[in-house]
N, C-alpha and C positions, 0 to 999 in steps of 0.2 A: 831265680825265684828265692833262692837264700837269702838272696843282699838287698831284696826288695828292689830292685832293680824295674824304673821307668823307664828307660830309654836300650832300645835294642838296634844297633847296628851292623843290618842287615846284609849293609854289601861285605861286611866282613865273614859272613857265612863261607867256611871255603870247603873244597873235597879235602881227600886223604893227598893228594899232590899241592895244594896249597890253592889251587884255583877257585875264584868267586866262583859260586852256584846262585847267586839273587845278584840281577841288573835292574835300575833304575831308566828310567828312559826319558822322552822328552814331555811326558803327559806330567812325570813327577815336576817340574821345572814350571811348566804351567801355572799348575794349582798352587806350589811354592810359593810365587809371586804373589798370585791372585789375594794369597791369606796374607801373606805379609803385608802388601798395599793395604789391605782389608782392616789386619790389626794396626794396624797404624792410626788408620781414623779411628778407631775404634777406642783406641787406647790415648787418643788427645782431649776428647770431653772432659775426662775427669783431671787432665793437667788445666784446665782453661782454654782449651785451642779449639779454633774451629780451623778444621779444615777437607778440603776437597777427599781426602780418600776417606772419610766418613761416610760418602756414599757407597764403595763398595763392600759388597757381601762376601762370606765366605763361597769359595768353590761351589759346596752341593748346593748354595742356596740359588746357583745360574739353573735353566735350564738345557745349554748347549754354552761350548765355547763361546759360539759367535753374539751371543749372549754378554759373556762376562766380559768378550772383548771391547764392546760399544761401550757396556759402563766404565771402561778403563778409558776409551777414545774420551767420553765424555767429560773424566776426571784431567784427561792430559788438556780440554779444552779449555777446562775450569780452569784449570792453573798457567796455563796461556794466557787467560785473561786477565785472571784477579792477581795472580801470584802466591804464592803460600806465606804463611807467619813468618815474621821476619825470626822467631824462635827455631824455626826447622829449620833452616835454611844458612849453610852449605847441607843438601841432604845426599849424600854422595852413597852410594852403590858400588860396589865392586864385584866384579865376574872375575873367578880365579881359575877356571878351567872353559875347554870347549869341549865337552862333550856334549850328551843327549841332555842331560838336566839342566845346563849351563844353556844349553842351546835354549829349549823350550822356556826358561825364566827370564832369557833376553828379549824373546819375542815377546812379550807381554812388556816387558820394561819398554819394549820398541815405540807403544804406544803415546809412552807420557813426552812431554818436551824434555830433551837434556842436551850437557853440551860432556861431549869427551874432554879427559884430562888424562895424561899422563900419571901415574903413580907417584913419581916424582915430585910433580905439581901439585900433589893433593894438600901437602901441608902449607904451603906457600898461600895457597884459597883462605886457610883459617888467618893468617900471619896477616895478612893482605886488604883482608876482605871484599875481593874479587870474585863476587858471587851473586849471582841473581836469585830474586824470588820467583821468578820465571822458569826457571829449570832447576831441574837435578843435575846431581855430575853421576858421570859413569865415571869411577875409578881407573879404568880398565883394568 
């Protein structure tokens, strides 16, 4: 509260032995996704872009999972067909752990078309340009 402080991270909450007391789980990874795909479109109008994740909404605005998941199948169909701005694209993703949060943000990412790439290979994509507007890359 002193330092005006926005940002509180939670998992760093520990006891008196150093142990987390707040876990995240695979609901947070979910909804994670969901807004980032969401601000994406969201945040391409005002650069000039159209594109497919414009149609989705935040989180609260689904009524159920199975809800927000279909407008995701929907977005992964859009861009199956049309492709995305030759602007976005390499749109690469990276998943740096597997846990519950990691888990839950893949399963949503599971949705869209991508191709894996190796870490290695991600800079060789820019150098290269070895990329489709067809898909995203999963970094791993």
């Amino acid at each position: 509260m002193e330092r005006q402080a926005t940002l509180i991270d939670y998992e760093k909450i520990l006891d008196g032995q150093g142990r987390r007391l707040v876990f995240f789980g695979r609901q947070a990874g979910l909804a994670g996704m969901i807004d980032t795909l969401g601000l994406l479109g969201s945040a391409s109008p005002w650069r000039g872009l159209k594109n497919p994740f414009s149609a989705i909404r935040q989180t609260i605005g689904y009524a159920s999972l199975v809800e927000a998941k279909e407008a995701i199948q929907k977005v992964g169909w859009e861009i199956h067909k049309q492709g995305l701005d030759a602007s976005l694209v390499p749109l690469v993703f990276a998943f740096t752990g597997y846990g519950h949060v990691s888990q839950g943000a893949k399963e949503i990412f599971d949705l869209l078309p991508f191709e894996e790439v190796a870490p290695a290979r991600v800079k060789d994509l820019f150098k290269k340009s070895h990329y489709s507007t067809k898909k995203s890359i999963n970094g791993l």
